[in-house]
C-alpha positions, 0 to 999 in steps of 0.5 A, a space after each residue: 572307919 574310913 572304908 565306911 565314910 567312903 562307902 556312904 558318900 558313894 551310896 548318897 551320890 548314886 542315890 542322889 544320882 538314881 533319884 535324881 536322872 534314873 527311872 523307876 528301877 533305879 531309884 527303887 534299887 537306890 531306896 533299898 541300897 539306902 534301906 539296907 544301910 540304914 537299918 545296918 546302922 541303927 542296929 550297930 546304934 542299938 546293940 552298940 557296936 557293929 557286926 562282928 564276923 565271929 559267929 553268925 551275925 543273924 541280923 545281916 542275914 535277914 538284911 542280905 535275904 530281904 535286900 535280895 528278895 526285893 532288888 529281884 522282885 524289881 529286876 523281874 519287873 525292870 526292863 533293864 539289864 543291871 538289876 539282875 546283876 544287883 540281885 546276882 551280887 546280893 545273891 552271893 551275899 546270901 551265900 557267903 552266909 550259907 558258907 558260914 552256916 555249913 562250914 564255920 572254919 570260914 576265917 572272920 575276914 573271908 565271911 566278912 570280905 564275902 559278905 561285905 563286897 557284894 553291897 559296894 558292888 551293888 552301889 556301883 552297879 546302880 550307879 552303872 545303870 543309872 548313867 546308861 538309863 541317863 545316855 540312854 534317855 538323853 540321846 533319846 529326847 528330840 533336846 
């Protein structure tokens, strides 16, 4: 429970950052983080429990593919740097339910650390971006 307080006070801080000092590419990369987070706990609301690592979690699946898909089509659109590595972490997301597909002797934690770790990547990252977007148009402005 911690792990998950800690995870959503640092993806409402770069969310409020990205809304609040970042372009279009930062806060559209923030709205998706936020959605994908959201939509994960309304679901663990829904069935009452959260994702467990035993077998497939087919929601996730369709969370992560949807979170890439989106995050790409704005790093394709962004003249920014950081997005494709967003979409590069979200890819390996993807992939780590791949693994489980094909080999389902993938231990539960090593899915769960596989699939997990990409998103506190992605947060870090969009916060990475937002501040160099901020330096970048501060420095910038003749203020």
């Amino acid at each position: 429970m911690v792990r998950f307080l800690i995870q959503a006070a640092l993806l409402l801080l770069v969310a409020f950052f990205a809304f609040t000092k970042g372009g279009r590419p930062e806060r559209h990369v923030a709205f998706i983080l936020l959605g994908l987070f959201l939509a994960n706990i309304a679901y663990a609301a829904l069935i009452g429990r959260w994702t467990v690592y035993e077998g497939i979690p087919w929601f996730r699946v369709i969370l992560d593919l949807t979170g890439f898909a989106l995050i790409l089509a704005v790093a394709l659109r962004a003249d920014r740097w950081w997005p494709l590595w967003v979409s590069g972490v979200q890819l390996l997301a993807v992939l780590a339910h791949l693994l489980r597909a094909v080999d389902a002797s993938v231990p539960p934690l090593v899915y769960a650390v596989m699939e997990r770790w990409p998103f506190w990547i992605a947060i870090v990252m969009t916060g990475m971006g937002t501040l160099s977007y901020h330096r970048r148009e501060r420095i910038g402005s003749p203020n």
